[in-house]
N, C-alpha and C positions, 0 to 999 in steps of 0.2 A: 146504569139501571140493571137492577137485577130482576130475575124469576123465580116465580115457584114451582118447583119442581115436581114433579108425581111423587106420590108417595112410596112408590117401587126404588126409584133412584136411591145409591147410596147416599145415605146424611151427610152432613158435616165433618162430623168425629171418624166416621169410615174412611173420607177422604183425608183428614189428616194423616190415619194411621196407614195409609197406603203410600200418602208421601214421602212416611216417613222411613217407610221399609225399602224403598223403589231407591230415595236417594243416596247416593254413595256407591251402589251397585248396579243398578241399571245405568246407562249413559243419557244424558244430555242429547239426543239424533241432533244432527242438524238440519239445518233448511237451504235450501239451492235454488235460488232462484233462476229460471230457465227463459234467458232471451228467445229460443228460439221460439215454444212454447207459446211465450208471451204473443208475440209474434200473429203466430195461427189460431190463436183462441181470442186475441183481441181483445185483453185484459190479462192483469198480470199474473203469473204461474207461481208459484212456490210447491217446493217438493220437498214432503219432510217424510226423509230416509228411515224410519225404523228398519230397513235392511240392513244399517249400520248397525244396528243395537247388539247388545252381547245375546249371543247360541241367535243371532241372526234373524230374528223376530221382536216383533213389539210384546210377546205370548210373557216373558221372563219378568213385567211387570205385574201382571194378574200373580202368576204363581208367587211372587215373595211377597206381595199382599195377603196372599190366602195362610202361608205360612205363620206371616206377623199376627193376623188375627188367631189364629188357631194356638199358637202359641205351646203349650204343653200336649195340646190335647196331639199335636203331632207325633211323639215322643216314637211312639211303633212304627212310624214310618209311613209314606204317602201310597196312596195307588191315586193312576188317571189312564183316563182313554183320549187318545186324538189320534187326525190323522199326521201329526210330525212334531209342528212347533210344537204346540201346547206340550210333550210328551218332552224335548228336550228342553221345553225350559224347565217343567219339574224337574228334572233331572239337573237341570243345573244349580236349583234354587235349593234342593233336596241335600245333594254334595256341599253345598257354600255351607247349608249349617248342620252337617253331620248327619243327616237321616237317610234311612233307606227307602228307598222309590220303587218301584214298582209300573210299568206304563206299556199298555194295552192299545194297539195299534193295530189298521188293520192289515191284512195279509198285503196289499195290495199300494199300501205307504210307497214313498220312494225312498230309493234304496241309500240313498246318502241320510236322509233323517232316522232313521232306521241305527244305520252306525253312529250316527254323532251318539245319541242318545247310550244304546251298548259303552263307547268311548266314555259316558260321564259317570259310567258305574250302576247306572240303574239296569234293573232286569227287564228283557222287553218280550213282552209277549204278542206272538200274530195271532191274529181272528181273522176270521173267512169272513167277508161281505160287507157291510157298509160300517160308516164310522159307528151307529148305534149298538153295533153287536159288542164292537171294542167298548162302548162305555155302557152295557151290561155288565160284560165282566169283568171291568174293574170293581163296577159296585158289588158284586159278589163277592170278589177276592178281600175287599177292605170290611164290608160287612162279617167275612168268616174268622178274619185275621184282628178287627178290630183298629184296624190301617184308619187314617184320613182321606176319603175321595176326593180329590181339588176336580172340580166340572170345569173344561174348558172355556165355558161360557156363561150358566147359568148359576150365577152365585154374585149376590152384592159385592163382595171383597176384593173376584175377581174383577170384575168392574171398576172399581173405582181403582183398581192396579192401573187397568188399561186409560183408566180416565185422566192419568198423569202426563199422557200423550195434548189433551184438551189443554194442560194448566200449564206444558210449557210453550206449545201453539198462540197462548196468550201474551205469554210476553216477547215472543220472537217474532209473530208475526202482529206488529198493531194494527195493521189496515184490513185486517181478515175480515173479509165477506162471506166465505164459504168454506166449506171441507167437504171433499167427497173421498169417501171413507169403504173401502170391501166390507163384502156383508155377508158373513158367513153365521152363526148363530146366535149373532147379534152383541155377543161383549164387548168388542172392542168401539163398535159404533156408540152404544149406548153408554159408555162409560166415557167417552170427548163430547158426545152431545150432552151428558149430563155437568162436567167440568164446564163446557163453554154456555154454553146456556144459562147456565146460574149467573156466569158475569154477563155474558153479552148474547142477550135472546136474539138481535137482530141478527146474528150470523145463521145462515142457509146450511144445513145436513144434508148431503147429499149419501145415500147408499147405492154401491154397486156390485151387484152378484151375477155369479156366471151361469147363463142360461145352458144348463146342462143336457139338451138333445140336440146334439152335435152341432155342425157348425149352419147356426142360424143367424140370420141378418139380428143385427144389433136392437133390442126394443126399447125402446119407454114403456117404463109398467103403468098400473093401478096409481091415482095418486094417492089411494092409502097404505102406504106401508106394510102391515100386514097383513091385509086383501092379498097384495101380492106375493107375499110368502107364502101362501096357502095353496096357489094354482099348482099344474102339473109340471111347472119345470122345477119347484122343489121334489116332485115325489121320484125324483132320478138321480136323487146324490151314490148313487153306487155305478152310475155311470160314469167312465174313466173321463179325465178332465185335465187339464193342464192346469187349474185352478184347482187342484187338489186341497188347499187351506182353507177354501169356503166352503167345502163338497158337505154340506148340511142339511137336513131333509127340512127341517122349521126353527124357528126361535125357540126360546125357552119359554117355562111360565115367568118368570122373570123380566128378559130382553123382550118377551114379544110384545109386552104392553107399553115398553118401556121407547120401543121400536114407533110404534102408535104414535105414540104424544110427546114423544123429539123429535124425528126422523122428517124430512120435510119433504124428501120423495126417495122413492128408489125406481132403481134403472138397472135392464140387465145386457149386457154382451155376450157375443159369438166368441169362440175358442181361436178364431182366425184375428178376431179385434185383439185377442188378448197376444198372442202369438207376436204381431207389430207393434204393441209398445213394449214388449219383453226386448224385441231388436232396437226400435227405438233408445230405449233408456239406456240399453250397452253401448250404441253406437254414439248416440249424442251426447249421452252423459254420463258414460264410464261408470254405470251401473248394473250391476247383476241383481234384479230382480224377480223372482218367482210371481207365476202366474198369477196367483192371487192379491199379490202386490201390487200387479200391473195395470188390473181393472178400473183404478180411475183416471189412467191415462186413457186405457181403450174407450171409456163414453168420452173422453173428450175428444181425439179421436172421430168417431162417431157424431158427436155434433149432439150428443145428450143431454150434453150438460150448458144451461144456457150461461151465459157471460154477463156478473153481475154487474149494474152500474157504475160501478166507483166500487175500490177495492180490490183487495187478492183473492184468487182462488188458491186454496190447499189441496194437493192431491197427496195422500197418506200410502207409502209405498212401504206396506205392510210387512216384506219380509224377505231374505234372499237368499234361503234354501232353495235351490236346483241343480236338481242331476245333472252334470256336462255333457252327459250323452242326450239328454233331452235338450237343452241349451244349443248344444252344434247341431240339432235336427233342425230346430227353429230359424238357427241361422242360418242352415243351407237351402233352408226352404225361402228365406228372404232372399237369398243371393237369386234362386232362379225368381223369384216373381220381380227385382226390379230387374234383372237383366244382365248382373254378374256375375250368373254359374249358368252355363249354356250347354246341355248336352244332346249331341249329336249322332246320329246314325249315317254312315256312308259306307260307301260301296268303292270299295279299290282292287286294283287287278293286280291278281295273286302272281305277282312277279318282282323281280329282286329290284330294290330304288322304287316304288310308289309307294310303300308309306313313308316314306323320306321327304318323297315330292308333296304328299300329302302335309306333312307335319310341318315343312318347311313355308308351306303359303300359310298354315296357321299361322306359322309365326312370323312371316314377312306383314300378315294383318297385325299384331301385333298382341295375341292370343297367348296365353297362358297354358298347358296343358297340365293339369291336374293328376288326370288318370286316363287310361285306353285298355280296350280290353277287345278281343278279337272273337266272335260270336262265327259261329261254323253250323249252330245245330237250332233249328227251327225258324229258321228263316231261308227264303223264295230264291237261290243265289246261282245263276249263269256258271255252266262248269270254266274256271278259270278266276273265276271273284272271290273276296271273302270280303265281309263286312267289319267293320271296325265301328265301338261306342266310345266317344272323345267325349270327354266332362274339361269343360274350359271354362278359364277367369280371363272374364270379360269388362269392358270398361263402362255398360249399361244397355240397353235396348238397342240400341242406332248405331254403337259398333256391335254389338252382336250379328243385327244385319249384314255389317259390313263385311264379316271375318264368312257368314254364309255364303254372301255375294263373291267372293274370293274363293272359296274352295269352286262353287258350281263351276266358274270361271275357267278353271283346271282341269276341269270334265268328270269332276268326280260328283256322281248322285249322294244327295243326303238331304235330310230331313232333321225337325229339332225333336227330339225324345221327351217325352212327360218326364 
């Protein structure tokens, strides 16, 4: 059974031509289907990777569709504004057929997208403040130069690039009941809801974007889609974010109708939800995924997303550019919340053999020591003490107890450290 689609959607002909640009160059993602997943959500998982995809986003689809259509009118060369992917996959799609690029970014981008993009030969310019500033001035710069502006989100072409993600979801996954899809200015959703939709209306659209004032409990939105893009947690996309690839103030005129009358709910998370399936996906599934990627694990996660009768849920794991230095924040901060990075404040007497003695019950508990570091100034300390800060790998909650239990044991005061 098929549908009829809004009249915004890209047609037919668009989607051809966006198949046709996308094939041979873009990859194939695969799908992973996740026992454990399955498991805690109680019905089946599948997980299609566009982290895997070339310049490491589903973003490289939109852009060689926009190219294919434009066709000569490219010739001068592209401009675009994003804050990362969308900017290296022009960049990538720009170099694949010889044109000059041009991509407007903002100040405030991470610093690895930033260089990949520089890396592909394109010119990258920073703008101060939020993504909208970066795609003013690109439209400037291509309006003066007489450049091609490719919008990262709002343009049919782009769309039906990203829609290629829906058409091969259809044949890889048959038993699809749903996708829950990131929802940043609305292309990449509206362009699999428009691909799957056309064959199979019964499949559920799920969107999930990062509620951007800090870390709040995980919500269920508005059940209208665009109601909810409108409230006050979009008017903060210049709010720093770990979810930096959806950080979007609204839809498009385009995506936001388009949002409306496919999208069949949307749902937003906390930076803390997003933060745990980022460890999750590395730890369980040998994935590096970026935040914005990550979001439809975090509603599941969260318990957002309800569990269809019969059939798969899709969660679309948008992208996997991130900083390693953001990456090993997230992980150290996972190690101390379940209970394998443990650090310590105590109190040893400043004489020769007690941090020995100390260090040796560490590790008769059977403690790891990482790092120590000996603190003398701003802290309460009896003439003859000095304090010592132990950061130790532990083997979860209940030995960490156990390795505390073991020092006091020994007579040495200490406490656990934030």
């Amino acid at each position: 059974m098929s549908a009829v689609l809004p009249s915004q959607a890209p047609d037919a002909q668009r989607r051809r031509r966006a198949r046709a640009a996308v094939e041979g160059v873009a990859r194939v993602t695969p799908v992973l289907r996740s026992e454990g997943l399955t498991d805690r959500f109680g019905a089946p998982v599948v997980l299609k990777a566009e982290s895997l995809q070339r310049t490491g986003s589903f973003k490289i689809r939109g852009a060689l569709a926009k190219l294919a259509a434009l066709g000569e009118g490219a010739a001068r060369g592209v401009v675009a504004g994003s804050a990362g992917n969308h900017a290296r996959a022009v960049a990538e799609a720009a170099r694949t057929t010889g044109i000059p690029a041009s991509v407007f970014m903002p100040a405030g981008a991470p610093i690895a997208k930033i260089e990949a993009c520089r890396r592909l030969g394109a010119d990258v310019v920073l703008v101060d403040g939020p993504l909208e500033n970066a795609l003013a001035a690109a439209h400037d710069l291509a309006d003066e130069r007489g450049m091609a502006f490719l919008h990262p989100f709002d343009d049919a072409d782009v769309v039906a690039g990203q829609g290629t993600i829906g058409e091969e979801l259809l044949d890889q996954v048959p038993d699809m009941a749903q996708i829950v899809v990131p929802v940043g200015g609305g292309g990449l959703i509206c362009g699999i809801a428009t691909a799957v939709k056309a064959a199979r209306p019964d499949v559920r659209i799920v969107g999930v974007r990062a509620a951007l004032h800090g870390s709040v409990v995980a919500a269920r939105e508005s059940r209208s889609p665009v109601s909810s893009f409108g409230d006050g947690l979009w008017e903060r996309s210049d709010a720093p974010t770990i979810a930096d690839g959806i950080s979007v103030k609204r839809p498009g005129d385009l995506t936001g109708p388009l949002v409306e009358a496919l999208v069949d709910d949307v749902v937003a998370v906390d930076e803390d939800s997003i933060a745990e399936a980022m460890v999750l996906l590395l730890d369980r599934v040998n994935l590096v995924v970026e935040g914005a990627g990550a979001v439809g694990l975090a509603a599941l996660l969260r318990e957002l997303v309800p569990a269809p009768d019969a059939g798969s849920t899709v969660l679309l794991l948008s992208g996997g550019n991130v900083d390693t230095g953001l990456l090993a924040q997230i992980a150290r901060r996972h190690e101390s919340l379940v209970g394998r990075r443990l650090v310590l404040n105590a109190l040893v007497p400043d004489r020769p053999g007690s941090l020995v003695r100390l260090l040796t019950g560490i590790a008769d508990a059977g403690a790891s020591v990482t790092e120590i570091q000996h603190v003398r100034e701003g802290v309460d300390l009896h003439v003859g003490d000095t304090a010592v800060r132990l950061t130790l790998e532990t083997r979860g909650r209940d030995h960490a107890d156990q390795v505390i239990a073991r020092v006091r044991e020994q007579g040495f005061p200490v406490e656990r450290s934030a």
